[in-house]
C-alpha positions in Angstrom: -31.9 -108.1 -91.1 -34.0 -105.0 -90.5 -33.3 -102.4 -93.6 -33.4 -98.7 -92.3 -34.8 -96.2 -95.2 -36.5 -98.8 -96.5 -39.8 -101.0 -95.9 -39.7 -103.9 -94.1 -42.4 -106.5 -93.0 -42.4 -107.0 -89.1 -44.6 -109.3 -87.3 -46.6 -107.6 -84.1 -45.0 -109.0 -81.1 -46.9 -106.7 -78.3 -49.9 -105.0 -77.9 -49.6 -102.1 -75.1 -52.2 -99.5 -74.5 -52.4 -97.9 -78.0 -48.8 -98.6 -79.2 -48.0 -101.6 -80.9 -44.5 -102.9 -81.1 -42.7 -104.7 -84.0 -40.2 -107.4 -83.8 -36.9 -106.0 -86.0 -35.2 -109.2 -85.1 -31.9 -108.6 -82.3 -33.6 -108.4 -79.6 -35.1 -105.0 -80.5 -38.3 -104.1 -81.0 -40.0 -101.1 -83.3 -42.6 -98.8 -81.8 -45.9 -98.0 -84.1 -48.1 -95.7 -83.1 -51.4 -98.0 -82.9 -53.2 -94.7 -84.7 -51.8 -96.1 -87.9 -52.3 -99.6 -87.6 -55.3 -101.7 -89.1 -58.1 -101.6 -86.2 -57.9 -105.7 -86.9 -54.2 -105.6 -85.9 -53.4 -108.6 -83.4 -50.1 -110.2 -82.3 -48.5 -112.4 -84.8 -49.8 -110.5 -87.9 -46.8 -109.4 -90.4 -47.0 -105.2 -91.5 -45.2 -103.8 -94.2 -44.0 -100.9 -92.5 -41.5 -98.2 -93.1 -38.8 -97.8 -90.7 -36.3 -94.6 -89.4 -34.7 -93.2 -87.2 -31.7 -95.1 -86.0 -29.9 -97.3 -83.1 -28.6 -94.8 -80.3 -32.2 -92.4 -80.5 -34.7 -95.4 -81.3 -36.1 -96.9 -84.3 -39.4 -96.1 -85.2 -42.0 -97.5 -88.0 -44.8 -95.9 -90.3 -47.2 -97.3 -92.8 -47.0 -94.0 -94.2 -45.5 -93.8 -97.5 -42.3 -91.1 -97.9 -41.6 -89.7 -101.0 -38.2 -91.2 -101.0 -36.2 -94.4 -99.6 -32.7 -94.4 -99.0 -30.7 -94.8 -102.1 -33.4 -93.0 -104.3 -33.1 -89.7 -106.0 -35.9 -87.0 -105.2 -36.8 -83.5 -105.7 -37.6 -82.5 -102.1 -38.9 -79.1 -100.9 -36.9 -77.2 -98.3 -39.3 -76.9 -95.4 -36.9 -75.0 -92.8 -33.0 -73.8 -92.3 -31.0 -73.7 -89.1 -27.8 -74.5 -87.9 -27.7 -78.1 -88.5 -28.3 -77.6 -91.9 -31.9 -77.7 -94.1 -34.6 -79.9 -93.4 -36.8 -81.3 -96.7 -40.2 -82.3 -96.6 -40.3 -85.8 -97.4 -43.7 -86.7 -96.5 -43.2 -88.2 -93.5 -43.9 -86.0 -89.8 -40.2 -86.1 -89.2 -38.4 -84.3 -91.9 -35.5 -85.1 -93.6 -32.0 -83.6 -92.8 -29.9 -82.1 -95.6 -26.7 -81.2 -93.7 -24.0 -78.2 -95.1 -21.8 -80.6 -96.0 -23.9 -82.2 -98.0 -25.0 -79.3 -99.9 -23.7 -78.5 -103.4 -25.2 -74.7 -103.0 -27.2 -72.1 -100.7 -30.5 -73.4 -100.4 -33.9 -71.6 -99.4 -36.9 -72.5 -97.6 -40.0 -72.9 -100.0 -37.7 -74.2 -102.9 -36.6 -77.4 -103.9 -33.5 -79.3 -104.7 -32.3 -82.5 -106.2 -30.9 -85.2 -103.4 -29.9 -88.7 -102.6 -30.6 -90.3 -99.8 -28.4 -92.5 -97.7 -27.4 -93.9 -94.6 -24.7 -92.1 -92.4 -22.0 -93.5 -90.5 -24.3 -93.8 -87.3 -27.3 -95.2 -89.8 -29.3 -92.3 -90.0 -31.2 -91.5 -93.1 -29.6 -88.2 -94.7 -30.2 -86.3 -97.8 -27.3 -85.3 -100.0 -26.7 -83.2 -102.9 -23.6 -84.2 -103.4 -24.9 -86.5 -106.4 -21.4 -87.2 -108.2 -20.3 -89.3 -105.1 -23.2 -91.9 -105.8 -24.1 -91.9 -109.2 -21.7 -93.7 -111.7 -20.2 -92.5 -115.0 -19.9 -95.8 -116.2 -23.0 -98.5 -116.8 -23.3 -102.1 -117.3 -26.1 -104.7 -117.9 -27.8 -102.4 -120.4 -28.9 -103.3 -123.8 -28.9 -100.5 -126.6 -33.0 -100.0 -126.9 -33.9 -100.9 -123.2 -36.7 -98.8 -121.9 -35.7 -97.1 -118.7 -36.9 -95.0 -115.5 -35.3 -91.5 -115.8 -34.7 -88.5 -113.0 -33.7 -84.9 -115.1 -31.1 -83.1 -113.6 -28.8 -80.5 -114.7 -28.6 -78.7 -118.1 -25.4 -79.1 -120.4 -23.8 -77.5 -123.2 -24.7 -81.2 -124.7 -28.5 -80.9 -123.4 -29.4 -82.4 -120.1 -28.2 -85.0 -117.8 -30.1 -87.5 -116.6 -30.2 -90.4 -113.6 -30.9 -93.6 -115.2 -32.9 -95.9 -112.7 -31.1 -94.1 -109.5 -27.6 -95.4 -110.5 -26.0 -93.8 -113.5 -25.7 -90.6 -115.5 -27.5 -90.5 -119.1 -27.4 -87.8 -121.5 -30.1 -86.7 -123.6 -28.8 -84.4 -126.2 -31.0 -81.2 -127.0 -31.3 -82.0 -130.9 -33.4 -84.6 -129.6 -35.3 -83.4 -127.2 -38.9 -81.6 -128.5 -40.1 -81.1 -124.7 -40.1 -78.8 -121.7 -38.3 -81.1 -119.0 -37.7 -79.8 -115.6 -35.3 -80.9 -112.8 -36.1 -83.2 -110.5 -38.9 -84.8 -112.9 -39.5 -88.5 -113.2 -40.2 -89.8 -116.7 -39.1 -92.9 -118.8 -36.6 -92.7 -121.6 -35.1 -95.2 -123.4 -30.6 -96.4 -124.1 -30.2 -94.9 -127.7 -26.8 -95.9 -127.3 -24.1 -97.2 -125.0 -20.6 -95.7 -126.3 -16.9 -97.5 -125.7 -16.2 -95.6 -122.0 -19.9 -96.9 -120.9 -21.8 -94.0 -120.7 -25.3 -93.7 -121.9 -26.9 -92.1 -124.8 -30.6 -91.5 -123.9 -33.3 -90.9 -126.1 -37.6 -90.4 -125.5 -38.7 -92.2 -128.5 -36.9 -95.2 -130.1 -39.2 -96.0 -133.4 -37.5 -96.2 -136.7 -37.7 -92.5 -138.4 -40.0 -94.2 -141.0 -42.4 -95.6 -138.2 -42.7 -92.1 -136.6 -43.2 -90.3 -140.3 -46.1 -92.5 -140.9 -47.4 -92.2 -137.5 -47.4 -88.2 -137.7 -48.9 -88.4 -141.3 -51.8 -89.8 -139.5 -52.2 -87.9 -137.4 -51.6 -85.0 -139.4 -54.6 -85.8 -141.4 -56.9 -86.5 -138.5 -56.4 -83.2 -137.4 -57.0 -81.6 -140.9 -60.6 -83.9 -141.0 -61.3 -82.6 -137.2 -60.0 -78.5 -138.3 -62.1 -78.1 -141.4 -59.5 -79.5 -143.5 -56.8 -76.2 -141.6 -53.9 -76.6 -139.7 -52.2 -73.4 -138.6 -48.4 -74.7 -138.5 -46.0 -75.6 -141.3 -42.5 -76.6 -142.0 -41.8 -72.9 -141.1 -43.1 -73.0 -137.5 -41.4 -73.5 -133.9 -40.0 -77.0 -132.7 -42.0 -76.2 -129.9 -45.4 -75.2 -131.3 -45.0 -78.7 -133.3 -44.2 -80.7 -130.6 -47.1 -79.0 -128.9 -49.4 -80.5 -131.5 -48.1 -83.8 -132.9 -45.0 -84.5 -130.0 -42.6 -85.2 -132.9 -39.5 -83.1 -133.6 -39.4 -80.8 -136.3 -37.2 -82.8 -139.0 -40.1 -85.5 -138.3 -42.6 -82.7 -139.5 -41.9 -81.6 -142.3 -41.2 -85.3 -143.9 -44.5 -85.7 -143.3 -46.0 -82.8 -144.7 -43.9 -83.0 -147.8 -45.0 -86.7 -148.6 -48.5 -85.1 -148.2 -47.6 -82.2 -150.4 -45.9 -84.9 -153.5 -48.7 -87.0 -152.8 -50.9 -83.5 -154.0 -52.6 -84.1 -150.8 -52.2 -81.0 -148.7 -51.0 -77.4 -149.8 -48.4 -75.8 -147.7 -49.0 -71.9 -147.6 -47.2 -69.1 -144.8 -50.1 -69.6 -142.5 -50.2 -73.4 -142.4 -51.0 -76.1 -144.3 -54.6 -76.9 -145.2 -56.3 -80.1 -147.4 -55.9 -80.0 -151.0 -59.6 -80.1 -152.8 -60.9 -80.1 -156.0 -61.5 -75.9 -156.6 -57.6 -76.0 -155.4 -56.4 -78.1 -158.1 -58.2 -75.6 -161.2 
């Protein structure tokens, strides 16, 4: 059965003129402007095509690739705004329809928002951002430590929510989070934890706290070899000037530093820390 939103692999059942038309099985058939096609295109070959539009107004197929299928997430911009409601550019030449009742706030042409898409009751691809109707509160079939495919939404009091792999809401909790995330942007995280109602605990980074101190310590030192034995940051510094330069969280930082310091390998001054040498030590 044909799957509208979504890309399908039709055979070519008729070549006419420069159209080409695809067999969607019940008797109908799927026009393709011949434009996009492969100029080697005969009847019989199979295309992996995306298809839209719906029953009543006609089907239609593209080898064009959207930004979106239906039941994914996306950060689409707002292309234009009339009665109907606001139309996102989705990268296809049709855009996509994000009616007023689907909309969770005013939105403005030029700007972007956070939607779902899905079939309507007449099978018409819609956008929505009514995301608490299709993503689920509770998850199941995860393990604690599975790596995952992320969308950030909303900020909390907690830190931000997520979208874990287009189907259910993930925390990540600001303590633990040593980046500038956006909304709408894709990234992978990984389950830190799933708690007795089912919800997810999200995290970026999953290594032991004694991997990761090692790691940095390594890296710390590299960068002292490649600076002239100077680094201008120290346990006093910014979460986010550290995470600039090592993408660790502070706490992992200084552990670092301060086995380098015990280990009379580094000197930690106000300015930063630099490498400990032999005039140092008189």
């Amino acid at each position: 059965m044909i799957k509208i939103g979504k890309f399908n692999k039709l055979k070519v059942i008729k070549l006419h003129k420069k159209n080409i038309y695809l067999d969607a099985g019940d008797s109908i058939e799927i026009l393709l402007e011949k434009t996009e096609t492969p100029t080697q295109c005969e009847i019989g070959d199979k295309l992996n095509v995306f298809v839209y539009g719906d029953i009543k107004s006609g089907l239609k197929a593209t080898i064009q690739t959207p930004y979106a299928q239906v039941d994914d997430i996306a950060w689409l911009k707002v292309k234009e705004i009339n009665n109907t409601g606001a139309f996102l550019d989705w990268g296809l030449s049709k855009d996509l329809l994000l009616p007023y009742g689907e909309q969770t706030q005013k939105v403005a042409e030029g700007r972007s928002c956070l939607v779902k898409l899905f079939l309507d009751k007449e099978n018409r691809i819609t956008a929505s951002m009514l995301l608490d109707d299709f993503i689920q509160d509770e998850a199941f079939y995860f393990k604690e430590g599975q790596k995952v495919e992320i969308i950030i939404a909303d900020e909390t009091d907690l830190g931000r929510k997520a979208i874990v792999n287009n189907q259910f809401w993930g925390v990540l909790y600001k303590n633990e989070i040593f980046q500038r995330l956006r909304k709408g942007q894709k990234t992978t995280a990984y389950i830190k934890k799933i708690r007795e109602d089912n919800k997810l605990d999200l995290v970026f980074q999953m290594a032991k706290f004694g991997e990761k101190v090692d790691s940095v310590t390594k890296k710390i030192l590299a960068k002292l070899e490649a600076q002239d034995g100077i680094i201008l940051i120290n346990d006093k510094s910014h979460p986010d000037d550290i995470y600039k330069a090592f993408a660790v969280s502070k706490k992992v930082f200084k552990q670092s530093i301060g086995g380098l310091y015990k280990q009379r390998i580094i000197l930690i001054n106000k300015t930063g820390i630099s490498l400990l040498n032999k005039k140092d030590e008189l």
